[in-house]
C-alpha positions in Angstrom: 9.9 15.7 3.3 7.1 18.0 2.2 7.7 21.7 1.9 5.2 24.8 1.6 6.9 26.1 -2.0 5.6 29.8 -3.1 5.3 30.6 -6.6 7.1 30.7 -8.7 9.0 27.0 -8.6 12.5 28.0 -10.0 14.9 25.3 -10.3 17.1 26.9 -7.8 14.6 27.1 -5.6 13.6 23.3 -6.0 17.2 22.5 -5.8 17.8 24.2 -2.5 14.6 22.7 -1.3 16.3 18.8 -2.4 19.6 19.8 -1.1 17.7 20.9 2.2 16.0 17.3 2.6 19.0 15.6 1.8 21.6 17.4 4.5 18.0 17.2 6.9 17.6 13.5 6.7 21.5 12.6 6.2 21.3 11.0 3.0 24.4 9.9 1.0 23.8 11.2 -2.9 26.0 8.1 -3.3 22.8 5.6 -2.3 20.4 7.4 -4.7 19.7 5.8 -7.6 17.8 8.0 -9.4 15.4 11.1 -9.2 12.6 10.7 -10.9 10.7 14.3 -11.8 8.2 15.6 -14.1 9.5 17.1 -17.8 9.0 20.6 -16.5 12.3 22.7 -17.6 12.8 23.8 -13.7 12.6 20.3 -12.4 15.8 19.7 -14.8 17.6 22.5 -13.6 16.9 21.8 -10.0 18.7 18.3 -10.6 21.5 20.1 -12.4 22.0 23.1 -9.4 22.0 20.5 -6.8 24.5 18.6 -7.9 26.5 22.2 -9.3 25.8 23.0 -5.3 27.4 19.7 -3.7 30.1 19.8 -5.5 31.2 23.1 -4.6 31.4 24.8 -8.3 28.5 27.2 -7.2 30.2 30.7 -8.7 27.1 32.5 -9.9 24.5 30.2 -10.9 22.2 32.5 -12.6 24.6 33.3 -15.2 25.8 29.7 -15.2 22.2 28.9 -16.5 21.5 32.6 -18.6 24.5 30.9 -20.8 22.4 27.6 -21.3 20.0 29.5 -22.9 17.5 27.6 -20.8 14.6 28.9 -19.0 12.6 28.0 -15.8 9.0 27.0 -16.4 6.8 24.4 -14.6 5.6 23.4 -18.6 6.9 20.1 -20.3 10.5 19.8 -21.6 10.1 19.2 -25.6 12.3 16.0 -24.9 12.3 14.8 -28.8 15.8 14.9 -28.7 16.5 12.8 -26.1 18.1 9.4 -26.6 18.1 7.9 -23.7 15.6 7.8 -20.3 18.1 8.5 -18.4 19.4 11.8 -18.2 22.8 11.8 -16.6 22.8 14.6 -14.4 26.5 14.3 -12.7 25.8 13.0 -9.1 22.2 12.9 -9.5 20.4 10.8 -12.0 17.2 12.0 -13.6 14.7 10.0 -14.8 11.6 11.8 -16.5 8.3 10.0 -14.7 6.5 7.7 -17.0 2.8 8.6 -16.3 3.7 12.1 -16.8 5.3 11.3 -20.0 2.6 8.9 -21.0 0.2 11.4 -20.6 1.8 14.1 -22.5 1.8 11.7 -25.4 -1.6 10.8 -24.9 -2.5 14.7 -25.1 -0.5 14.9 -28.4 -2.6 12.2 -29.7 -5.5 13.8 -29.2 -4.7 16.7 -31.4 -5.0 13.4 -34.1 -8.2 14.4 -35.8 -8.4 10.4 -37.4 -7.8 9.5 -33.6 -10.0 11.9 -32.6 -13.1 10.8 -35.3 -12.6 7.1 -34.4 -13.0 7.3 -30.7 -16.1 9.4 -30.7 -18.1 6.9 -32.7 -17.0 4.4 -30.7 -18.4 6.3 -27.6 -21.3 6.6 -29.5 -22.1 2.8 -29.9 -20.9 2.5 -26.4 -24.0 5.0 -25.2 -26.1 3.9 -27.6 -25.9 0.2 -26.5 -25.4 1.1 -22.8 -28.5 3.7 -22.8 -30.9 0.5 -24.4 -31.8 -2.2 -21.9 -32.7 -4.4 -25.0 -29.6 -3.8 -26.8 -27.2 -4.1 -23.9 -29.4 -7.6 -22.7 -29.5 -9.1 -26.4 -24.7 -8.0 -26.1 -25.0 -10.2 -22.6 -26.6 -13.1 -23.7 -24.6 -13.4 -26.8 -21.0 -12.6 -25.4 -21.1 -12.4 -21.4 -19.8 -8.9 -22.1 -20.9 -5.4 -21.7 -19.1 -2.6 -24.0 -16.8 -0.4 -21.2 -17.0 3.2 -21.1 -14.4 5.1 -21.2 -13.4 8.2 -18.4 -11.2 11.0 -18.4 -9.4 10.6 -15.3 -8.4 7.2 -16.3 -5.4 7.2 -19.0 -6.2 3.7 -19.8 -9.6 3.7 -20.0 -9.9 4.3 -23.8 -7.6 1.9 -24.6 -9.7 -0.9 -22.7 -13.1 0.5 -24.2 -11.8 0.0 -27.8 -10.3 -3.3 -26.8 -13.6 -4.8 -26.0 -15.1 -3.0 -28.8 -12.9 -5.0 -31.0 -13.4 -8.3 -29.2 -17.2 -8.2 -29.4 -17.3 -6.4 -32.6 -19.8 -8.8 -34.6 -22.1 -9.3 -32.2 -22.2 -5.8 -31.9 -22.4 -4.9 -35.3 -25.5 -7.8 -35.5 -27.2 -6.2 -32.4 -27.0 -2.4 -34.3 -28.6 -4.0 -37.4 -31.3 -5.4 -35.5 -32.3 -2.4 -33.7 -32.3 -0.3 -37.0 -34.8 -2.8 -38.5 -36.8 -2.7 -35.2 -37.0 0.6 -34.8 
């Protein structure tokens, strides 16, 4: 199901919204496996309402919650603490999405100011090489290989650009040398 969800995206509203979809397209909570959401502090609690909400124990779920100490936010859950990927959630099982995850880490790491040093000068061979016809020729004929850029939309895509930086690594260190006594 999609819904049209106004701001802001409590958990209760989220898990009225899953409960809804559930009752709508008769599904069994018994043949889900799992949920899988984002780390976002309200997609937790919509997991924990719904099944507080199937199961009857309702009572007043705001000051259920207010006694968690927990509060709603679409922001990541700090999830350090967490043992296990799956979260057991009574009925419903959560599992935090991996990309999402993944990409949290990846924004941690770059906060990594070594991290941070060593990529840009990697990007900087890679334009340098890519930006000279001679250069980039003189990589092809001795490896079959050009250096990969990397892009920002693709989480991967640094990873792969310093993997063939490291396979190709002497003839790319050769090729700079060469162009510094050239030029």
């Amino acid at each position: 199901n999609l819904h049209q969800i106004e701001h802001p995206h409590t958990g209760d509203m989220l898990a009225s919204r899953l409960n809804d979809t559930l009752d709508t397209w008769s599904i069994d909570r018994s043949k889900i496996l799992a949920v899988i959401t984002d780390n976002g502090s309200n997609m937790i609690k919509a997991i924990k309402i719904a099944n507080l909400m199937k199961s009857e124990n309702i009572g007043n779920l705001e000051e259920d919650w207010e006694s968690d100490g927990i509060e709603d936010s679409d922001e990541p859950e700090d999830l350090s603490g967490i043992d296990s990927t799956i979260v057991d959630m009574n009925n419903l099982h959560r599992i935090p999405c991996i990309a999402h995850t993944l990409q949290l880490v990846l924004r941690e790491l770059n906060e990594i100011q070594s991290y941070i040093d060593l990529v840009e000068k990697i990007r900087a061979i890679v334009h340098y090489i890519r930006g000279s016809s001679i250069a980039q020729e003189k990589l092809f004929n001795l490896t079959r290989l050009v250096l990969r850029r990397d892009c920002t939309t693709r989480w991967n895509s640094v990873v792969i650009m310093i993997q063939r930086m490291l396979s190709i690594r002497n003839e790319v260190e050769e090729i700079l040398k060469q162009q510094k006594r050239d030029s």
